[in-house]
VOBAVO-430421 format. One record per residue (C-alpha): x, y, z. Coordinates in steps of 0.25 Angstrom, whole numbers, plus 5000, padded with zeros to 4 digits. Example, Ala and Ser with C-alpha at 12.3 -4.5 7.8 and 13.67 -1.06 7.14 Angstrom:
504949825031 505549965029 
//
This chain:
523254195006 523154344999 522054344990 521854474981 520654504973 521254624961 519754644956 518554614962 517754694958 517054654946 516854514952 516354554966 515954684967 515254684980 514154584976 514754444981 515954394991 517254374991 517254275001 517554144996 518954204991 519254285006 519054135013 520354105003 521254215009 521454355013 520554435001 520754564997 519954604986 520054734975 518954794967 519954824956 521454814955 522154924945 523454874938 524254944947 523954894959 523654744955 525154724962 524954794974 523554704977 524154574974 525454594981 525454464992 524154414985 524254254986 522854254976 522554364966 521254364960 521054464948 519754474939 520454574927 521554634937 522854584928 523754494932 525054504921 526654444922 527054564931 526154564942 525954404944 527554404943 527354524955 526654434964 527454334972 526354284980 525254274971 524854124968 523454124963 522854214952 521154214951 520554264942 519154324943 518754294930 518854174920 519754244909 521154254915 521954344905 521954444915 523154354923 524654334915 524254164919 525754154912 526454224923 525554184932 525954034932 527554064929 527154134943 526454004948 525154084950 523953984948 522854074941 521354044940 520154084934 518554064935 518154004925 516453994922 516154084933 515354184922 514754074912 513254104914 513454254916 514354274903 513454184895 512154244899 512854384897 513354334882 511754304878 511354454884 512254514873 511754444864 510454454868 510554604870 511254614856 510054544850 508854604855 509554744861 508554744874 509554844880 509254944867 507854904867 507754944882 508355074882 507455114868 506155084876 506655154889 507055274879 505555274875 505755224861 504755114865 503755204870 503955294858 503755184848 502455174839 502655014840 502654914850 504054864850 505354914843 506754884842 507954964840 508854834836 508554714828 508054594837 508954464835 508454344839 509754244844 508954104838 509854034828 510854144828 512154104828 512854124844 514454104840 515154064852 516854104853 517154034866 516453884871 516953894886 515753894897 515154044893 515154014877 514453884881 513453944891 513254054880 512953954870 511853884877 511254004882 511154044866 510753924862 509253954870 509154074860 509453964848 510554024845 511653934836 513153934843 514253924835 515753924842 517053934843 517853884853 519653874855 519153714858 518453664846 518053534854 517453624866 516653554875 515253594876 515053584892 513653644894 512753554893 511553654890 512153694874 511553624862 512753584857 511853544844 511853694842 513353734844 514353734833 515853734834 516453844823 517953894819 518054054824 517954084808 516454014808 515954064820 516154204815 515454194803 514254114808 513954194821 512754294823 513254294837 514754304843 514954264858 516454294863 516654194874 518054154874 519454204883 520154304878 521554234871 522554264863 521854184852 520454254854 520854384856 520254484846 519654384840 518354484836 519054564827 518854624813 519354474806 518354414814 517154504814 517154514798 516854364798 515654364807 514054404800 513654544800 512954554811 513554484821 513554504837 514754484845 514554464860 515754454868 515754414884 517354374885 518354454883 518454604875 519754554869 519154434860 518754564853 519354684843 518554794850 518654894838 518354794826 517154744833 516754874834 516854904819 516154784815 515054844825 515154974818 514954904804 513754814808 514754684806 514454654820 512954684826 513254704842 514454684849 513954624863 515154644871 515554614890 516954624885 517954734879 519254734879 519754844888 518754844900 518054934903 518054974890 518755114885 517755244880 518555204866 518155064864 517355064851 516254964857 515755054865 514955144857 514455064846 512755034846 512954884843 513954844854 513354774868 514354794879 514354764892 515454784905 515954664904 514954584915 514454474908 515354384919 514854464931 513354424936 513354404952 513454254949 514554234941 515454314950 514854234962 515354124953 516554184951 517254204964 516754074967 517654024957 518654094962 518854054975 518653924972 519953964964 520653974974 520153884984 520853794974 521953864973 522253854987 522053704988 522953684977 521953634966 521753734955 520453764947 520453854937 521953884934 522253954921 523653954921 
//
């Protein structure tokens, strides 16, 4: 059994083991894969797993002896799953591997966007503190998150671990979900204190937007110009998901305008982002390399979903399977 790992790298870059995979069949494991080799690597492969390394019509269509695709990561646009089961190639993915992580990430940004401690650090290590005649300032309004309104685009495990995490600051959480009947499944959420609105609604009641939903055909660019003019002055954006859920250059002209306060952004659309992209030089936007996903545990917890992937696999009872 021919296993080939296409990218690596950003899941284990040194810091944990690939064991539990090699006891499965014969490893061979690449940092990165470039388009133009993705053939040549995973030529005779029984087992390809890929983390963003594409897998479109063409190349599953080029691989005879491929039967299993993984993916090293819970979104799985990155694989053509159409072509993949008109090929009879079973593909998984890992599902809640990053819940805590993403979620605690989600309430940084918010927290940083509100209180700007990273701001206020590089003042006071710039001297401004110690040139002051007072004995505290501040360079940005301070916002307290208590009875706020946290709007929620996306109820799966990380918008409901977000939700309860808010809900300790007193925040109110409004959201919107695909399935208007979502099942509340974490135990830990005041469900007294979270409210069910239309897209329309939660845009014109939220302080806060959290973006915690796949990036679809139905959600794609869904922050755009139409949807920004109906949300309140002021508003924060946060997204943690996917860069595509959002119009890049009409988010930064409602940041220009002072429509929306702070953008707080893991994600962009092309990744890592171009010397062109708009967000990058504007005072009010948060962004960070897309690693909300990425502490030690939550990787650990990743290949461990993996290999149970295809432990299963192998014995003939799927977990997992998107396709």
């Amino acid at each position: 059994m021919k296993i080939v790992v296409l990218d690596g790298y950003a899941v284990n870059p040194g810091d944990l083991s690939w064991d539990k995979i090699s006891e499965l069949g014969n490893l061979e494991i690449y940092d990165r894969t470039p388009e133009n080799k993705i053939l040549a690597r995973a030529e005779g492969a029984d087992i390809l797993l890929t983390n963003k390394t594409p897998l479109g019509r063409k190349t599953i269509e080029s691989l005879p002896d491929l039967k299993y695709i993984g993916i090293l990561a819970t979104g799985y646009n990155v694989v053509d799953i159409e072509t993949a089961a008109e090929n009879n190639v079973i593909v998984t993915n890992a599902p809640d591997y990053s819940t805590n992580a993403v979620a605690q990430f989600t309430l940084a940004l918010i927290l940083e966007a509100s209180l700007h401690i990273g701001e206020h650090n590089r003042a006071v290590k710039e001297k401004e503190w110690s040139q002051s005649p007072d004995f505290c300032f501040w360079n940005y309004p301070l916002i307290e998150l208590k009875n706020r309104t946290l709007a929620i685009i996306g109820f799966g495990n990380i918008g409901q671990r977000t939700a309860e995490l808010a809900q300790v600051f007193g925040m109110k959480v409004i959201v919107y979900d695909r399935s208007p009947e979502k099942k509340i499944n974490n135990p830990k959420i005041a469900t007294d204190n979270i409210e069910f609105v239309s897209l329309n609604d939660l845009y014109t009641q939220a302080d806060i937007i959290s973006l915690h939903c796949p990036l679809t055909k139905e959600t794609a660019e869904m922050i755009n110009q139409k949807s920004i003019s109906q949300m309140k002055k002021d508003v924060i954006i946060v997204n943690t998901a996917r860069g595509g859920l959002i119009v890049e250059e009409d988010l930064a002209a409602a940041l220009k305008s002072e429509k929306v306060k702070m953008a707080a952004l893991d994600v962009l659309n092309s990744e890592p982002p171009s010397d062109s992209n708009p967000l990058l030089y504007l005072e009010n936007t948060i962004i960070t390399p897309h690693n909300a996903w990425a502490t030690k545990e939550s990787r650990k917890s990743l290949l461990d979903i993996v290999s149970k992937n295809i432990r299963a696999f192998l014995s003939g009872e799927l977990i997992n399977q998107v396709n």
